[in-house]
C-alpha positions in Angstrom: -19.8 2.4 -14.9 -21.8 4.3 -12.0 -19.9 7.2 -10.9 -19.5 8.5 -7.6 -22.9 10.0 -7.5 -24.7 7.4 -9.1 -22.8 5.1 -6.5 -23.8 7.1 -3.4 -28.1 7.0 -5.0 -27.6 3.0 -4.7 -26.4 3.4 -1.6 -29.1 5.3 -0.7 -31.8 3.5 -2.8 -31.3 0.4 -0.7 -31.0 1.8 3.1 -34.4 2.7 2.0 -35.4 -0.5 0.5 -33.1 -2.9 2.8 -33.1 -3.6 6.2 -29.4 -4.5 5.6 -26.6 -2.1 6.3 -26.8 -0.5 2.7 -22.8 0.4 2.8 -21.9 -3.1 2.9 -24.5 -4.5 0.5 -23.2 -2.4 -2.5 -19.7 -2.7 -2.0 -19.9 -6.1 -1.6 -21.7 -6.5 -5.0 -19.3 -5.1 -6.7 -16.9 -6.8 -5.1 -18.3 -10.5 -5.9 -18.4 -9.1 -9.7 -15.1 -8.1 -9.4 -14.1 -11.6 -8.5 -16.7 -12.9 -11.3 -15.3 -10.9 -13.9 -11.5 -12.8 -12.9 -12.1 -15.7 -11.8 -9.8 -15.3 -9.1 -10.7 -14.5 -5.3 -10.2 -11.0 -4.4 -9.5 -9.4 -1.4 -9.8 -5.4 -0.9 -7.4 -4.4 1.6 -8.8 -0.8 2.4 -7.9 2.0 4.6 -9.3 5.3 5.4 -6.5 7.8 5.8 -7.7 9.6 3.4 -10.7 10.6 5.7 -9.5 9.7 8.8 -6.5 11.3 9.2 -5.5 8.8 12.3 -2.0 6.8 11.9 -2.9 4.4 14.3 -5.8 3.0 12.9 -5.7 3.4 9.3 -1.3 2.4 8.6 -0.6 -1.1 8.2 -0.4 -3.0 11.1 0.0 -6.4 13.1 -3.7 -6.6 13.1 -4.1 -6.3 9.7 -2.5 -10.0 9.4 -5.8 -11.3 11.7 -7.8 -9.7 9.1 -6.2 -11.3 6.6 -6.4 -14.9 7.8 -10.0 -14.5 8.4 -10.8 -13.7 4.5 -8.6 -16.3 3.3 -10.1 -19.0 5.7 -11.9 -21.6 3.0 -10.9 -20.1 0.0 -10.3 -22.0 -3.0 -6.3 -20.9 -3.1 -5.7 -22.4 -6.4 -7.9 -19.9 -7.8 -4.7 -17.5 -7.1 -5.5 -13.8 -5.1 -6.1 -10.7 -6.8 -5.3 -7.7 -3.3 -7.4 -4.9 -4.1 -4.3 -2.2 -2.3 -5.5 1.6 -1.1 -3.4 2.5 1.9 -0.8 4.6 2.6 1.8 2.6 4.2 2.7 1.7 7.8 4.9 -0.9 9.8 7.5 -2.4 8.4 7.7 -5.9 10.8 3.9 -6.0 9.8 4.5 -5.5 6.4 7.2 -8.5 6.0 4.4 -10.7 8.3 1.8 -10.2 5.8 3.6 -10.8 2.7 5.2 -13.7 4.2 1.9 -15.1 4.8 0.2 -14.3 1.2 3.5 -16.4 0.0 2.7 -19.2 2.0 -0.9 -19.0 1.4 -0.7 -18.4 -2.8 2.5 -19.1 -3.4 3.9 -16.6 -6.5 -0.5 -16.2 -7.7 -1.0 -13.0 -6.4 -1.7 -9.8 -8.2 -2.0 -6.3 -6.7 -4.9 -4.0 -7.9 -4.2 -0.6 -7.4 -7.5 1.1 -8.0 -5.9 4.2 -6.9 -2.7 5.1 -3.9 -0.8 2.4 -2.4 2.1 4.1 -0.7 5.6 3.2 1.0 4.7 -0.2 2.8 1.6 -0.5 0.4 3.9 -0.8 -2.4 6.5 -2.9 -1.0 3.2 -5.6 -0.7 2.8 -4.5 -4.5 6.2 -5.1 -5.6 6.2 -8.7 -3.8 3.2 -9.7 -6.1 4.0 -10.9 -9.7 2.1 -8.1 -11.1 0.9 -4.7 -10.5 -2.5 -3.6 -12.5 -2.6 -0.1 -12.5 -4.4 2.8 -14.6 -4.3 6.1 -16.1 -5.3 7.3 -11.7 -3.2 4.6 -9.9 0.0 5.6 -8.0 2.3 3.9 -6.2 4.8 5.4 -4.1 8.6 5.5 -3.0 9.5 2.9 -0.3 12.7 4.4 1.4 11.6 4.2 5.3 11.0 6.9 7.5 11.4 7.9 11.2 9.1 10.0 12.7 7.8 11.4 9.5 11.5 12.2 8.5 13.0 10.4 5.7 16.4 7.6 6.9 18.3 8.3 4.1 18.4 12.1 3.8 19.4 12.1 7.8 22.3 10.1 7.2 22.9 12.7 3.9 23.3 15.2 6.1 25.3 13.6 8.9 27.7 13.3 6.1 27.1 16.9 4.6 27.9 17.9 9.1 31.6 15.5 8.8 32.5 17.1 5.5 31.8 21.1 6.4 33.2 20.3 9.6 36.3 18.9 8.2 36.7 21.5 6.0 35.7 24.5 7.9 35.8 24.0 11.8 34.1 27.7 12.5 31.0 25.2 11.1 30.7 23.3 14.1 28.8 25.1 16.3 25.9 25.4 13.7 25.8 22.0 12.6 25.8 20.7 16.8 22.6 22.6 17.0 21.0 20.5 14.1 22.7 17.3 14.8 21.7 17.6 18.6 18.2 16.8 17.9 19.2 13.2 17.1 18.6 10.5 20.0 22.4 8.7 20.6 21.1 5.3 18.6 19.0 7.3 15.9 21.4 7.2 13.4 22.0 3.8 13.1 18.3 2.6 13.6 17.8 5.2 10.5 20.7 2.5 8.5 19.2 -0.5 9.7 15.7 0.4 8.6 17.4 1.1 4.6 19.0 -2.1 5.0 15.8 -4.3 6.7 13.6 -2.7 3.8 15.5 -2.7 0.7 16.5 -6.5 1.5 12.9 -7.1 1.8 12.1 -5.9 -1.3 15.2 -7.3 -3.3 14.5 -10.3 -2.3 10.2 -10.4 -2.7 11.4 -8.9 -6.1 13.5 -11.6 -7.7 11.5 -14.2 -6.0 8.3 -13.2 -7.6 7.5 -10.3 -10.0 11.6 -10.9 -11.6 11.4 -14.3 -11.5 15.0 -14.5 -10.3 16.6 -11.8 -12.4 18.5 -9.9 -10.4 19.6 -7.3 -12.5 16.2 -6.1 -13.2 15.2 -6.6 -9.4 18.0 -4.7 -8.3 17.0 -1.7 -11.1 13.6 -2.0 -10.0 14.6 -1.1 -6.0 16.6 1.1 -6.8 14.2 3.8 -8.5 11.9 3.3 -6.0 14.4 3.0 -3.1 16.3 6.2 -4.0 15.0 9.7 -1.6 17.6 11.6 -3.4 16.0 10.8 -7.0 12.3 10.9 -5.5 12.8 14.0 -3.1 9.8 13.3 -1.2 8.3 10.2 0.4 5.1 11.3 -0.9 5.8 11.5 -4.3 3.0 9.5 -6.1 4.3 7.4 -9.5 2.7 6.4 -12.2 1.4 3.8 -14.5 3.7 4.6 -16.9 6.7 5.5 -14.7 6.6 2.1 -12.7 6.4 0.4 -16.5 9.5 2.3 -17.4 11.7 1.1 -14.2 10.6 -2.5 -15.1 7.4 -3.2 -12.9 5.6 -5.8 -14.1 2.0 -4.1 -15.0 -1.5 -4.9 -16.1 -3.5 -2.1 -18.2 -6.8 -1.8 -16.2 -8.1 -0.2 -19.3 -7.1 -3.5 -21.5 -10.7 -4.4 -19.8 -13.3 -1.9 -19.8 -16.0 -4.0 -18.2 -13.0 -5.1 -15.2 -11.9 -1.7 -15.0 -15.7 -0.4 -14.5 -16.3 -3.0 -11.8 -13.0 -2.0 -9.8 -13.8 1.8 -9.7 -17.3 1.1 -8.6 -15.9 -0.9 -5.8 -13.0 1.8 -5.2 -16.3 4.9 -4.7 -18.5 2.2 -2.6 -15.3 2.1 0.0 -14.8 5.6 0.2 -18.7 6.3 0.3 -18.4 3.5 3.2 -15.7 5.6 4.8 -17.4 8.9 4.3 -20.8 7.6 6.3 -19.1 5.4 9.0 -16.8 5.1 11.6 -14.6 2.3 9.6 -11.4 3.2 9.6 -10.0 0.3 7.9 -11.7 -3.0 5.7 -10.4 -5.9 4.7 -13.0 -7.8 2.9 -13.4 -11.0 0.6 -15.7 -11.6 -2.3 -17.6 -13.4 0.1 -18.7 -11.1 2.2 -16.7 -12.2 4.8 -14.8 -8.8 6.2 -12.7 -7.7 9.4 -13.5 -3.6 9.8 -11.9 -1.7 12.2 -13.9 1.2 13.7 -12.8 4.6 14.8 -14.2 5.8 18.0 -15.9 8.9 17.6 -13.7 11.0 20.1 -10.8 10.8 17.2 
């Protein structure tokens, strides 16, 4: 497998050779092979928060749907869909758009690839797919929804921590008013509704799917991954093994050496293409056909 540096000389080996933007020519190489090696059409749904550092363009978005129906225009869709996931989350309306759509498009034949992160929205798509390949590098993350940056479940843990101190020790209210003071009057209850919205979501992509309809196992399955008290942070990256041992369904990308090869080359060409552009997100088929969204250069 080329490694990252032997990735970037190729890159560099045909921007001197190619009158073609050298980025794209690599990455969709490996892509096609990808796709050659499975049989099955493949779409890498990329972002680059890693080096962008900007919510708005890199999260998962409305948009992101647009790019989706351009990659899947004219594809063969009995082949099934193998989604390629790096991205660290985003909106949760979005989120239920797109899956909704790779339902109706696929039906229960998609896969998730998780060459390496796929975070909070990003596995919610994961989890709605009948499995997950991961390896010994790939992490998905917790999916409990946050507001602001600030995790729904632990505010409503400590609205309930402010009720019971109060209750028990009045002289307590005046400290808990300053923290509880910082919460808009409808904050609480949008905080509940977004638990509710999401883990419905996921039950329910769950046993349609990757449980095929046992609920038991789907409900086991949200619940790990659902729980911020058991996770402690939102950004707590799980593992292979881990997501195995709650009862994901996974893949071994090491069961194929020459698939895994081809997934990690394509994983380093996107984040060379990331690293020496202003694309701030790519969604891309083996095709070639791709919708990239650019940051401007001010951000």
């Amino acid at each position: 497998m080329p490694n990252w540096k032997e990735v970037l000389d190729e890159i560099q080996s045909e921007a001197a050779s190619n009158q073609k933007n050298p980025l794209d020519v690599v990455r969709r190489k490996y892509l096609k092979a990808v796709s050659d090696r499975t049989g099955r059409n493949v779409i890498a749904y990329y972002s680059g928060w890693l080096q962008r550092q900007s919510p708005t363009d890199t999260q998962v978005n409305d948009k992101d749907k647009n790019a989706l129906m351009v990659c899947i225009h004219r594809m063969d869709r009995s082949k099934g869909l193998d989604l390629l996931l790096h991205t660290p989350g985003g909106d949760l309306a979005a989120t239920e758009s797109i899956v909704d759509y790779l339902h109706s498009m696929f039906g229960k034949d998609v896969r998730a690839i998780i060459p390496q992160i796929s975070m909070s929205a990003g596995t919610m798509i994961a989890l709605s797919c009948n499995s997950v390949m991961m390896g010994k590098q790939s992490n998905l993350g917790p999916i409990d929804p946050q507001m602001g940056g600030v995790a729904c479940q632990a505010v409503l843990s400590e609205f309930e921590q402010a009720k019971n101190d109060i209750k028990a020790n009045p002289a307590s209210a005046a400290l808990w008013q300053v923290i509880i003071s910082k919460y808009h009057p409808t904050f609480l209850g949008a905080c509940k509704n977004a638990i509710d919205w999401s883990e419905k979501l996921a039950q329910e992509w769950l046993e349609r799917n990757m449980c095929n309809g046992n609920v038991g196992l789907a409900e086991q399955i949200l619940r790990e991954f659902s729980d911020h008290s058991t996770n402690k942070s939102h950004s707590r990256h799980i593992s292979k093994e881990k997501c195995r041992e709650i009862g994901v369904t996974i893949v071994d990308m090491e069961a194929d050496h020459e698939l895994q090869d081809l997934i990690l080359t394509t994983h380093h060409a996107f984040m060379h293409t990331f690293s020496n552009s202003q694309a701030s997100k790519i969604v891309e088929n083996q095709m070639g056909v791709a919708y990239i969204e650019n940051q401007s250069p001010h951000k």
